[in-house]
VOPAGU-2260 file (C-alpha; in pm, 1 decimal, decimal comma):
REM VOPAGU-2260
SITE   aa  ch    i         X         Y         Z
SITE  UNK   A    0   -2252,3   -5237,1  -25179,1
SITE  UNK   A    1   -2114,6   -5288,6  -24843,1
SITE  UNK   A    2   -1877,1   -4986,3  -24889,8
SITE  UNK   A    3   -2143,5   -4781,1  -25020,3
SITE  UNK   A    4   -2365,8   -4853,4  -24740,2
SITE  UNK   A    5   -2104,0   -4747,5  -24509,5
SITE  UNK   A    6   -2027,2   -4397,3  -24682,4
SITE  UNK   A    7   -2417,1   -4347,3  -24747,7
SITE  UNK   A    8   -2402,9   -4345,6  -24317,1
SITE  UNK   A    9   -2100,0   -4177,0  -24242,0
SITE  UNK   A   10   -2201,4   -3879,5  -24479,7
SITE  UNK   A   11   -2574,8   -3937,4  -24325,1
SITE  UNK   A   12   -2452,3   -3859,5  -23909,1
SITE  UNK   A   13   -2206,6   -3598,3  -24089,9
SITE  UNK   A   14   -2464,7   -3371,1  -24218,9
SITE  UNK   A   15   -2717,2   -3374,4  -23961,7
SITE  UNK   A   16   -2777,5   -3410,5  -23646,4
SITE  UNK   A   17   -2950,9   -3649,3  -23474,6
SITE  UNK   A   18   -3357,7   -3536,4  -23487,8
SITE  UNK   A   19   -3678,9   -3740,0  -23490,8
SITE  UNK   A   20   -3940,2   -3627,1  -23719,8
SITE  UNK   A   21   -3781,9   -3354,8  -23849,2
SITE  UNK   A   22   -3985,0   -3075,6  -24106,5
SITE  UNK   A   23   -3641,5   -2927,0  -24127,5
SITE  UNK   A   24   -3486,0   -2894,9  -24501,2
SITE  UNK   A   25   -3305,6   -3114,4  -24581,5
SITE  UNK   A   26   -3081,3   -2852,6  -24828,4
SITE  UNK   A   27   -2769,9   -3133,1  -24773,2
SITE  UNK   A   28   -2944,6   -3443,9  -24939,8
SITE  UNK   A   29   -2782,3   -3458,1  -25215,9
SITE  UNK   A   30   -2412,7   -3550,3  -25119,8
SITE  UNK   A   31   -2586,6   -3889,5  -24937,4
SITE  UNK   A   32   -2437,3   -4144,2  -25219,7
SITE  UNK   A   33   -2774,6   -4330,2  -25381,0
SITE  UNK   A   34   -2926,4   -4592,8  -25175,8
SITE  UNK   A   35   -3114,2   -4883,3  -25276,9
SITE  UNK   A   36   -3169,8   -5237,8  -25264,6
SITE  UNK   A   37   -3385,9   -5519,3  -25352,7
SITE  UNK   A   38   -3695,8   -5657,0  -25197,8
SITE  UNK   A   39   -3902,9   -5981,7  -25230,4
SITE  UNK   A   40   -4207,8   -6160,4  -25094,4
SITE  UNK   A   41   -3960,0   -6432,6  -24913,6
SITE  UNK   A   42   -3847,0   -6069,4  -24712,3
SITE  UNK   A   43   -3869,5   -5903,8  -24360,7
SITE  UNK   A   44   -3750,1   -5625,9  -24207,5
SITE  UNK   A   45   -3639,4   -5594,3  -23835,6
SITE  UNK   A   46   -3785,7   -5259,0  -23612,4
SITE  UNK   A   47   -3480,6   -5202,2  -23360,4
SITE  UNK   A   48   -3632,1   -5001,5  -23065,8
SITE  UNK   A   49   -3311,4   -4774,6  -22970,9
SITE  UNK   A   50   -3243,1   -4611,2  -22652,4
SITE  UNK   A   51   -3283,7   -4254,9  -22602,9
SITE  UNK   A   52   -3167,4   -4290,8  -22245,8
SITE  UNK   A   53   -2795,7   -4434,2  -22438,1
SITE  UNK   A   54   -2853,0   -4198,1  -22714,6
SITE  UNK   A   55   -2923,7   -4508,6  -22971,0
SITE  UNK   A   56   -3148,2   -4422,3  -23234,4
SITE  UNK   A   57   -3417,3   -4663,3  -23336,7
SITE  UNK   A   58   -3335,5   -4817,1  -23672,3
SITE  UNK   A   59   -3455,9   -5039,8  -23974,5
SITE  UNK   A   60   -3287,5   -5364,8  -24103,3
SITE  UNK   A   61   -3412,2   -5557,1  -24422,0
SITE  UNK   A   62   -3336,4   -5953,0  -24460,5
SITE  UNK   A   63   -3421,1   -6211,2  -24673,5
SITE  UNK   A   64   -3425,0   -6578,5  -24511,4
SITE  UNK   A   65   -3460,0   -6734,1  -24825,4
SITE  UNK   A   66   -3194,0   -6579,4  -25029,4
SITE  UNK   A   67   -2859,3   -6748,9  -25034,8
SITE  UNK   A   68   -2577,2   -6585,2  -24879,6
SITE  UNK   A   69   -2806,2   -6302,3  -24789,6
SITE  UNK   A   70   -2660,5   -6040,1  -24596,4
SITE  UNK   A   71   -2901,6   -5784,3  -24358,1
SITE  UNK   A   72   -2965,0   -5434,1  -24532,3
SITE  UNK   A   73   -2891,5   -5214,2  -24183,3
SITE  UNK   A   74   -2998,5   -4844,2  -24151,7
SITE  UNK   A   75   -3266,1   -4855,7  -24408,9
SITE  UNK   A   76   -3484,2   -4558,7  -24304,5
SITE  UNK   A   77   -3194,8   -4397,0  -24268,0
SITE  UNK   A   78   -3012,6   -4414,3  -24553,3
SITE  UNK   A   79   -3327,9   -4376,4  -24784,9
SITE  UNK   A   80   -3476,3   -4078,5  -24605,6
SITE  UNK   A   81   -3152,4   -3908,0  -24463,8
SITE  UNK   A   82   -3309,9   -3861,5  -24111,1
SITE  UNK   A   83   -3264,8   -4080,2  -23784,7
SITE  UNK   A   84   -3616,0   -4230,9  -23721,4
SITE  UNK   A   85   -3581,3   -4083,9  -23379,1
SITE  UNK   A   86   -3674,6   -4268,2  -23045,4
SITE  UNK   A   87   -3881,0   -4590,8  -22916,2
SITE  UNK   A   88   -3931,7   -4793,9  -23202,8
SITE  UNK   A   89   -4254,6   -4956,8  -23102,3
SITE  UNK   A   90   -4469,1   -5121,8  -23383,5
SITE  UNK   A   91   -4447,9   -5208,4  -23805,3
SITE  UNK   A   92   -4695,3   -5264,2  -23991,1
SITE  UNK   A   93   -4711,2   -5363,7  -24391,7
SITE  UNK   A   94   -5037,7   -5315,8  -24512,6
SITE  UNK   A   95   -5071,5   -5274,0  -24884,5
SITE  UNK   A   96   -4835,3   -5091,4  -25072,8
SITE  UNK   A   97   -4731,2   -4935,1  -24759,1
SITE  UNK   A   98   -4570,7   -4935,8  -24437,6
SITE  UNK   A   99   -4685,9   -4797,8  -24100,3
SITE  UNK   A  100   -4416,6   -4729,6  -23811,0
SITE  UNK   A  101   -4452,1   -4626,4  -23466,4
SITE  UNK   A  102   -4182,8   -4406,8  -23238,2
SITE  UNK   A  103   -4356,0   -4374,0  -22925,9
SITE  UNK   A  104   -4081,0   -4149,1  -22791,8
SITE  UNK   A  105   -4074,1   -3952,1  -23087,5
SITE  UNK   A  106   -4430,5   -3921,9  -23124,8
SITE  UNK   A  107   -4407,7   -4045,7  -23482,0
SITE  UNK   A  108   -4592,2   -4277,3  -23706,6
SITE  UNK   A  109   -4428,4   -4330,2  -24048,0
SITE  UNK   A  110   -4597,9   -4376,4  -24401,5
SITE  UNK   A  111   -4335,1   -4526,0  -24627,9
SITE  UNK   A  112   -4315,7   -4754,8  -24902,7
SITE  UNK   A  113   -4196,6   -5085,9  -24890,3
SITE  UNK   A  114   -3847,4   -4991,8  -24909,8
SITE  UNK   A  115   -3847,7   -4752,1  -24617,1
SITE  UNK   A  116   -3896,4   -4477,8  -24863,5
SITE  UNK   A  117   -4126,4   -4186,6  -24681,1
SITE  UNK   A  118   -4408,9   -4121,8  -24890,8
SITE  UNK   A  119   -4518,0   -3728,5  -24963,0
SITE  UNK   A  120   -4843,1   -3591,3  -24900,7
SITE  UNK   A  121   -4992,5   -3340,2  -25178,3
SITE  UNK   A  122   -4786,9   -3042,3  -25068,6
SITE  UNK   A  123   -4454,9   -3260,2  -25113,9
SITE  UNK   A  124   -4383,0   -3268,9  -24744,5
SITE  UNK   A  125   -4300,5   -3611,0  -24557,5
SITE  UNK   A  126   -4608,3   -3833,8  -24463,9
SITE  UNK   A  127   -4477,3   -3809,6  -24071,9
SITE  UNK   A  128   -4794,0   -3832,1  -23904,1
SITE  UNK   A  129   -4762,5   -3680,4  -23541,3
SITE  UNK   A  130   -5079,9   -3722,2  -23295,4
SITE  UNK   A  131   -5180,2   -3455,3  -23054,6
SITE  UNK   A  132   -5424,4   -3493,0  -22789,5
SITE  UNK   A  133   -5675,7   -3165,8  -22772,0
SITE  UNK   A  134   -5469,3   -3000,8  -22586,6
SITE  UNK   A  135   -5150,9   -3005,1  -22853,6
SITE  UNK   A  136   -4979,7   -3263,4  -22672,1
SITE  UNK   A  137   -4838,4   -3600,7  -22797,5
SITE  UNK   A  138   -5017,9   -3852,0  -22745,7
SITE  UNK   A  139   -4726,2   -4129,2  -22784,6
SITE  UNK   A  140   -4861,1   -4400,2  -23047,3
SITE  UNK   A  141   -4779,3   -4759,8  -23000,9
SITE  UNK   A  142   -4947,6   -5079,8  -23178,1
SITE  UNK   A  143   -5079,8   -5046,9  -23522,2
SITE  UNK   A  144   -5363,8   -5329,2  -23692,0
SITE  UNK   A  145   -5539,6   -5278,8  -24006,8
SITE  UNK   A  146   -5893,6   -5390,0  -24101,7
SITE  UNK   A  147   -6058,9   -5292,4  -24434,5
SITE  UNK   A  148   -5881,7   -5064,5  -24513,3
SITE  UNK   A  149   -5789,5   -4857,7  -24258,2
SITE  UNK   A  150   -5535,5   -4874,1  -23960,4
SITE  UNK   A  151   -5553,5   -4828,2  -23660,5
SITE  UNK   A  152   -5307,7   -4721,3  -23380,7
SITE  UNK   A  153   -5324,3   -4723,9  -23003,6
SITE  UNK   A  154   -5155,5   -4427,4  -22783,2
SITE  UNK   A  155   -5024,4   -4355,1  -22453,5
SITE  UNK   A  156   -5251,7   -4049,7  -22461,2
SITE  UNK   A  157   -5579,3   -4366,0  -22417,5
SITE  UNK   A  158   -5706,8   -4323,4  -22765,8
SITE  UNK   A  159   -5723,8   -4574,0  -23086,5
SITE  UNK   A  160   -5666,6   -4337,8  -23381,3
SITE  UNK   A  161   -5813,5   -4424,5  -23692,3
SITE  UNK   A  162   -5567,0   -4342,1  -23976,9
SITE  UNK   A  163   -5727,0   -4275,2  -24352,4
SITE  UNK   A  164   -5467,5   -4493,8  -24550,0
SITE  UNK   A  165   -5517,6   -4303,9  -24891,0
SITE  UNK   A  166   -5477,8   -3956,3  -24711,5
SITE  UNK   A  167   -5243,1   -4082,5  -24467,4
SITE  UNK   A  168   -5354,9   -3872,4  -24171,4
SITE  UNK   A  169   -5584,6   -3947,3  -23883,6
SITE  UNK   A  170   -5931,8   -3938,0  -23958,7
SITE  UNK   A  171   -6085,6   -4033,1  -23618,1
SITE  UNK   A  172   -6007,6   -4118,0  -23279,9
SITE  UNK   A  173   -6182,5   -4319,6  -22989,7
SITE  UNK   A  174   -6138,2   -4280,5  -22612,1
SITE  UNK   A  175   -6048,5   -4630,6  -22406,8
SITE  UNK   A  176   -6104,8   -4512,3  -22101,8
SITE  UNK   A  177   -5789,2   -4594,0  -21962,1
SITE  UNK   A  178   -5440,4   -4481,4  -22035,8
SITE  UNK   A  179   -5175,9   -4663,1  -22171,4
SITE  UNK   A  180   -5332,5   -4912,8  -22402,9
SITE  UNK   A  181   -5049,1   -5144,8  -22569,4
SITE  UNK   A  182   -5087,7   -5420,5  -22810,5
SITE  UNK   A  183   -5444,4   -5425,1  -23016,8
SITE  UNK   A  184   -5572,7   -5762,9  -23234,5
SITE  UNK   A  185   -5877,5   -5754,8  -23407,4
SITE  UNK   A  186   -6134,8   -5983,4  -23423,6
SITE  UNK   A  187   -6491,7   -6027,2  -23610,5
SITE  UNK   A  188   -6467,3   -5658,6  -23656,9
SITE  UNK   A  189   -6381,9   -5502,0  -23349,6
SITE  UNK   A  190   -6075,8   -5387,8  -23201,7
SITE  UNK   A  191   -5927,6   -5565,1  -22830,7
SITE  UNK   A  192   -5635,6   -5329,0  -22644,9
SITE  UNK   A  193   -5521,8   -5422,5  -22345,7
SITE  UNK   A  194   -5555,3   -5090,8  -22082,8
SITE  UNK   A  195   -5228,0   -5114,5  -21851,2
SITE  UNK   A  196   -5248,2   -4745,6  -21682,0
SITE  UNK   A  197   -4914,4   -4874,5  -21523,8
SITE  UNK   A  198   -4844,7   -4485,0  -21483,3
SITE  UNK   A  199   -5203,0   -4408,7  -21342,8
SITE  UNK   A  200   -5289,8   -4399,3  -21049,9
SITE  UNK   A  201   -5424,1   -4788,2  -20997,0
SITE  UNK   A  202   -5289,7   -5040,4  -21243,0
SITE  UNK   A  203   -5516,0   -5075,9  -21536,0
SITE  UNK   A  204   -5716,1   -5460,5  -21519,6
SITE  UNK   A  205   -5922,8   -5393,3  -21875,2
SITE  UNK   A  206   -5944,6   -5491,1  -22236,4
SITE  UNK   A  207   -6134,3   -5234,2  -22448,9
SITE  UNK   A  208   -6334,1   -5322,8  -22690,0
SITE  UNK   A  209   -6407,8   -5110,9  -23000,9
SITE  UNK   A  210   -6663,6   -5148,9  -23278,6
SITE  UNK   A  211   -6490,6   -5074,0  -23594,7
SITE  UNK   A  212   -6824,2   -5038,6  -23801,7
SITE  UNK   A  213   -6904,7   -4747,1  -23554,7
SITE  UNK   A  214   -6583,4   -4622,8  -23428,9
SITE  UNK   A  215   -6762,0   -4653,2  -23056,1
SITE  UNK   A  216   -6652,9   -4790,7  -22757,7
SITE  UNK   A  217   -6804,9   -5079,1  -22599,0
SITE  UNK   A  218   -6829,4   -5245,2  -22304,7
SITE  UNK   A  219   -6493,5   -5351,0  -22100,9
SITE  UNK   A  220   -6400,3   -5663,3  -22036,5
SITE  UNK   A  221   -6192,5   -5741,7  -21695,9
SITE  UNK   A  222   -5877,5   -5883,0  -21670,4
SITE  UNK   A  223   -5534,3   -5942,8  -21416,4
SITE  UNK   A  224   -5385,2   -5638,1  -21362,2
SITE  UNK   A  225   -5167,0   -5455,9  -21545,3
SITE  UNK   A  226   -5222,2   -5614,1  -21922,7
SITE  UNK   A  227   -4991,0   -5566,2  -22164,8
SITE  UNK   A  228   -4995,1   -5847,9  -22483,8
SITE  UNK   A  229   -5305,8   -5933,8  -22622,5
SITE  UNK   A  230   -5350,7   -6132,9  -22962,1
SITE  UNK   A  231   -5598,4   -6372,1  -23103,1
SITE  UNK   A  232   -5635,9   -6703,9  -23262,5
SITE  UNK   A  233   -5785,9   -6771,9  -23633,1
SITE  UNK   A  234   -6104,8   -6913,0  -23405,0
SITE  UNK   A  235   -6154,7   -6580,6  -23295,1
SITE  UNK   A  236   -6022,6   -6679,0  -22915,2
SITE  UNK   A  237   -5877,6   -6377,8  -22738,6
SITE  UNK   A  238   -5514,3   -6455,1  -22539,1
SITE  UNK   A  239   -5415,3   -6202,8  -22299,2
SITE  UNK   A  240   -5090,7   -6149,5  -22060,4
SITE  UNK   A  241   -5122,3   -5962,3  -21729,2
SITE  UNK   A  242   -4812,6   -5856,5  -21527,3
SITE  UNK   A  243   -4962,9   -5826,0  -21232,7
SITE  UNK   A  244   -4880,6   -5598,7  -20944,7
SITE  UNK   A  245   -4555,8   -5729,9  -20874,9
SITE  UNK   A  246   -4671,7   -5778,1  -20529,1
SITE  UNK   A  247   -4916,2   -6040,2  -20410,8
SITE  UNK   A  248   -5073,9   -6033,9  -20785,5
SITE  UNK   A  249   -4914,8   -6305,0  -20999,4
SITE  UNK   A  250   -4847,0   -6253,8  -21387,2
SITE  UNK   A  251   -5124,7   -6405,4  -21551,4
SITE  UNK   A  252   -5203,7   -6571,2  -21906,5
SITE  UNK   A  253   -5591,5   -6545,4  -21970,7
SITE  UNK   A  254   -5832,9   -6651,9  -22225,8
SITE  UNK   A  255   -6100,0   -6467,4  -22363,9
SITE  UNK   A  256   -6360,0   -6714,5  -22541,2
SITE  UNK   A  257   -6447,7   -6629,8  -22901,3
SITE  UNK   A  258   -6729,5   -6384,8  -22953,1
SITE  UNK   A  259   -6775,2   -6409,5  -22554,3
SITE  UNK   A  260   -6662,0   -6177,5  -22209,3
SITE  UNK   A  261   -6586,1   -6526,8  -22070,8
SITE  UNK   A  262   -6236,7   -6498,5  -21949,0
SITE  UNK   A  263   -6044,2   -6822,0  -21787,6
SITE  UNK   A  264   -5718,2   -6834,6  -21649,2
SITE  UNK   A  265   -5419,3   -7056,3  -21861,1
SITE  UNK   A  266   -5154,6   -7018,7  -21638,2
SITE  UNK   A  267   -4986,8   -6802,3  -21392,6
SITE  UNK   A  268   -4649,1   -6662,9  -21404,6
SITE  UNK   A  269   -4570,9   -6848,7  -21723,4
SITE  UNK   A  270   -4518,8   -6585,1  -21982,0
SITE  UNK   A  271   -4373,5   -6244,0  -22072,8
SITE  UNK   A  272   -4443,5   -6246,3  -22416,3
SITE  UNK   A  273   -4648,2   -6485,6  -22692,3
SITE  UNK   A  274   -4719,7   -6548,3  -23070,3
SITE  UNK   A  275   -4959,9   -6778,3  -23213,3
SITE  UNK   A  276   -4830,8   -7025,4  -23462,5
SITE  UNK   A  277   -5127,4   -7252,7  -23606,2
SITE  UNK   A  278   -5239,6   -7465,3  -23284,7
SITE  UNK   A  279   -4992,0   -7361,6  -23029,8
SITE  UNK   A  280   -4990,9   -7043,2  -22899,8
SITE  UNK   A  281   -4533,5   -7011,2  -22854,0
SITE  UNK   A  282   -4461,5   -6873,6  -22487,4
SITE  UNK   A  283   -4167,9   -6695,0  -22369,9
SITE  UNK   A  284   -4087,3   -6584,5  -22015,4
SITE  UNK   A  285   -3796,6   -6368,6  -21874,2
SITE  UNK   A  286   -3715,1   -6515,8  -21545,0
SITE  UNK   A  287   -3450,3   -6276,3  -21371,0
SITE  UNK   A  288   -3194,0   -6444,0  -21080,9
SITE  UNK   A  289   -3187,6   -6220,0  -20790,4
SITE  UNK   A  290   -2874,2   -6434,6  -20703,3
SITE  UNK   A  291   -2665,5   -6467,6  -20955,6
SITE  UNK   A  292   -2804,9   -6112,5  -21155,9
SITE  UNK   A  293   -2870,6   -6229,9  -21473,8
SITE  UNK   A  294   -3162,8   -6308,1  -21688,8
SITE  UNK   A  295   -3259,0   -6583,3  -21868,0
SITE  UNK   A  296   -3530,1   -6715,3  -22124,2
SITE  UNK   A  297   -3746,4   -7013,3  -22024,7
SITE  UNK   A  298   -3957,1   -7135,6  -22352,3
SITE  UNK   A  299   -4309,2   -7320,7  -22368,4
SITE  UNK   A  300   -4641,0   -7404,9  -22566,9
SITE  UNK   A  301   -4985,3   -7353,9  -22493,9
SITE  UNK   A  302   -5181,6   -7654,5  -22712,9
SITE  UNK   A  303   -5489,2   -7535,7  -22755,8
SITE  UNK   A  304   -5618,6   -7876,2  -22924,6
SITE  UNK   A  305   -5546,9   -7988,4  -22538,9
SITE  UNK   A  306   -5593,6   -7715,1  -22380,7
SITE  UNK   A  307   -5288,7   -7718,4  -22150,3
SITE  UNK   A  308   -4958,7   -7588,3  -22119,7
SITE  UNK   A  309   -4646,1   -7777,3  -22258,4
SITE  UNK   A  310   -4333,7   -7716,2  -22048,4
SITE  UNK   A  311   -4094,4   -7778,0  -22287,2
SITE  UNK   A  312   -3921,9   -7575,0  -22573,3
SITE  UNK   A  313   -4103,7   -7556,2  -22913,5
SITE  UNK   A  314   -3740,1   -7482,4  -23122,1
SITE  UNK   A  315   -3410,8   -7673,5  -23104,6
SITE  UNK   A  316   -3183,7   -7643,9  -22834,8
SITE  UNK   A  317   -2831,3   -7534,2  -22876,3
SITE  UNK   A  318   -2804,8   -7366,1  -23182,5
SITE  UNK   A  319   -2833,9   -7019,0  -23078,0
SITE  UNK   A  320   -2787,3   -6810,7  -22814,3
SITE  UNK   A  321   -3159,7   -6719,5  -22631,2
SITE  UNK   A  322   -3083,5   -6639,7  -22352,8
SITE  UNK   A  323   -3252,7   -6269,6  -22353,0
SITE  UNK   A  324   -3496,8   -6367,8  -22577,7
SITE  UNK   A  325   -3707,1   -6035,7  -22642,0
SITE  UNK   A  326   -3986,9   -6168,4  -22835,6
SITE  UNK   A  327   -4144,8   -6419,3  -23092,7
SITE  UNK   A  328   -4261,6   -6355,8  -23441,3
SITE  UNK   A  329   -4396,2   -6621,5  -23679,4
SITE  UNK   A  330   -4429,4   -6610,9  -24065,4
SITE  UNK   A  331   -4792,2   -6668,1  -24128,4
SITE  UNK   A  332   -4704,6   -6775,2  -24497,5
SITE  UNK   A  333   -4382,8   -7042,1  -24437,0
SITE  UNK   A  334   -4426,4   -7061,9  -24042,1
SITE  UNK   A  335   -4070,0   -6985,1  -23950,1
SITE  UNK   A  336   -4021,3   -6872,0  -23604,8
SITE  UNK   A  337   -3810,6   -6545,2  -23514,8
SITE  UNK   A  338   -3660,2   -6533,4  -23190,1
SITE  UNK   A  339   -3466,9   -6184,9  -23145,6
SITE  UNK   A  340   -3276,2   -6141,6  -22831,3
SITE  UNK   A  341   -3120,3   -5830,3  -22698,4
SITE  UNK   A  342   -2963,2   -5736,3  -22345,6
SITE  UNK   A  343   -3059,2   -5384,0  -22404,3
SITE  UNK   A  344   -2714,0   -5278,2  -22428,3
SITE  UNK   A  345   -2591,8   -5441,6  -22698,9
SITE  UNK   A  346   -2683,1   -5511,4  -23110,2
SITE  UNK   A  347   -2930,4   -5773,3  -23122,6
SITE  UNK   A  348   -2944,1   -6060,0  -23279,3
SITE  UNK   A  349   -3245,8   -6233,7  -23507,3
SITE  UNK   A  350   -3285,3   -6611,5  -23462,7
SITE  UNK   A  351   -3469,7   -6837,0  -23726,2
SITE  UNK   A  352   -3643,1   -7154,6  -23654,9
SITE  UNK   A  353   -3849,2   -7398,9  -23912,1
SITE  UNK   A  354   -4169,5   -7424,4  -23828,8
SITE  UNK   A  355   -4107,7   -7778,3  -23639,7
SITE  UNK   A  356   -3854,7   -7564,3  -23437,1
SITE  UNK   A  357   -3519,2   -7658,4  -23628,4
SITE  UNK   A  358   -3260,9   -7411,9  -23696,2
SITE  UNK   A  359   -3224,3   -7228,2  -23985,3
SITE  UNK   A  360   -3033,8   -6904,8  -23955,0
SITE  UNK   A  361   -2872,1   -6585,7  -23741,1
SITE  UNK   A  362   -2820,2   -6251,8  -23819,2
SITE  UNK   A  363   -2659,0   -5932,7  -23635,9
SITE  UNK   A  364   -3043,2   -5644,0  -23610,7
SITE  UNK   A  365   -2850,2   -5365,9  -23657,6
SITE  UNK   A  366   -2954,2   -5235,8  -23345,9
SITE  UNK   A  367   -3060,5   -5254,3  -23004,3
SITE  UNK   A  368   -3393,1   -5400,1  -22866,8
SITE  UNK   A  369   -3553,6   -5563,8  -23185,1
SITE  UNK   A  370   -3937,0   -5574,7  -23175,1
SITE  UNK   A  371   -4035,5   -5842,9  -23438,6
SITE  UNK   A  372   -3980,2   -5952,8  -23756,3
SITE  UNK   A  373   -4274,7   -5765,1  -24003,6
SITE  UNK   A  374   -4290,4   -5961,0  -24350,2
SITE  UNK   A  375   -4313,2   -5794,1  -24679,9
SITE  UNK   A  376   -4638,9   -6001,4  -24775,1
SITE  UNK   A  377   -4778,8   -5759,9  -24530,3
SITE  UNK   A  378   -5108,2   -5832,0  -24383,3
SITE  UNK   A  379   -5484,3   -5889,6  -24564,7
């Protein structure tokens, strides 16, 4: 399999060149060798960013944590669709029978099925869904959430777009008000995106708040400057992270109270990045030695039964390398914890913990700057 898997890709990068959502035919398909392999609900894939800057594609690598003597499936979209995804793998999202992924350099979001495959619509062509602004420019999508059966996507342009799932096109879109929303959670049906406008011309210091039952914006609600991770909590509490101005503005990690604008400060300068795993919300912050050049990882907990801020690591020391730890997924069905790391030069690596924080596994991503793990079960 291993052999075939490296033919499929040499014959792959031999036939075309490298393009990002390409409506080009694809007349030299068929001498790719067949591709396929097998899935199961015990299953994840890995979204590797790339670097368009180094010329790195983004890419797509399946794993099973539970199999034994599994062995990562690299270069899935590739091989199955016999394209490069293109640029600035951002966001995944399993939602159904399908998957939704975002290349914010490519402006791209992808429809396929849940083995990479890219679904067709009516007319046969790829479902490649590329958002334009009203003036026919990209509007750069990012983070994806579903909620009854629709998903939803946030762009660089400062619109959520509302994508039809059984079309597989955008039906609507919203104004923020701001530009460069990031991450979006939603809660008691509405939609929270943090507004960073790091490219505007003031730092953006908002969440936006949509109503999903009328696709209408509501009221803001004020944050630190320059958010950019936002999630929530199954008690409907909003957690936010603010980078600040990098100035006299510390990074901040807020609280929004459930089904309130109430907003409290956690901590300051404590995180980069977060994931909520039952009680705890996991922390990770990238702390950066102006000395010595070289970044490390410092890990913590936020109990929110306490409602304070462990400083101490919530996985096992010593059994992997975390140094540039990029960010934190958890399994919402066994609890595991996924640690990727990447130095943004180098393949990254995907780091397993139980979830009482003892090691399980490693694996090589395939790629360079991993964003998550996304879990076949997909989301409800």
């Amino acid at each position: 399999m291993k052999k075939i898997l490296l033919k499929s890709v040499f014959f792959a990068m031999l036939a075309f060149s490298l393009f990002s959502c390409s409506d080009d035919d694809k007349d030299d398909k068929d001498i790719i060798l067949p591709f396929d392999f097998d899935i199961s609900n015990t299953g994840f894939y890995v979204l590797n960013s790339g670097s368009k800057g180094a010329n790195i594609p983004a890419s797509l690598t399946y794993f099973d944590a539970n199999k034994n003597n599994s062995q990562p499936v690299k270069e899935v979209f590739l091989n199955q669709n016999k394209i490069e995804p293109g640029y600035g793998g951002q966001d995944m999202l399993v939602y159904g029978s399908k998957m939704y992924i975002t290349m914010t350099q490519s402006n791209c979001i992808y429809v396929t099925d849940k083995k990479g495959k890219l679904l067709k619509y009516n007319d046969g062509s790829d479902a490649i869904i590329k958002p334009l602004n009203s003036g026919g420019q990209p509007q750069q999508p990012r983070s994806v959430a579903a909620h009854s059966g629709n998903v939803y996507a946030s762009t660089y342009d400062g619109d959520i777009v509302r994508i039809d799932t059984t079309a597989m096109t955008i039906d609507k879109k919203v104004a923020t008000g701001g530009t460069y929303p990031e991450e979006v959670t939603v809660v008691n049906n509405k939609l929270y995106t943090v507004i960073s406008d790091y490219m505007g011309t003031g730092a953006g210091k908002n969440v936006a708040v949509i109503n999903l039952a009328s696709f209408t914006r509501e009221p803001d609600i004020a944050v630190t400057v320059n958010p950019t991770k936002i999630t929530s909590d199954k008690n409907g509490n909003i957690y936010v992270i603010s980078s600040g101005n990098y100035n006299d503005i510390l990074p901040a990690l807020q609280k929004i109270a459930a089904g309130t604008s109430t907003v409290t400060t956690i901590g300051t300068d404590v995180a980069t990045n977060m994931e909520v795993a039952g009680d705890k919300l996991l922390l990770m912050k990238e702390v950066y030695d102006n000395v010595t050049k070289k970044s490390s990882t410092r890990l913590s907990y936020y109990d929110m039964k306490t409602d304070r801020i462990v400083d101490e690591s919530f996985v096992e020391s010593g059994k992997a390398d975390l140094t540039n730890t990029y960010n934190i997924t958890v399994d919402p069905a066994t609890n595991n914890i996924y640690l990727a790391t990447s130095d943004y030069k180098n393949e990254g690596s995907m780091h397993i913990f139980d979830g009482n924080g003892k090691y399980v596994n490693s694996f090589k991503t395939g790629g360079i700057n991993p964003m998550g793990a996304y879990f076949i079960t997909g989301v409800k």
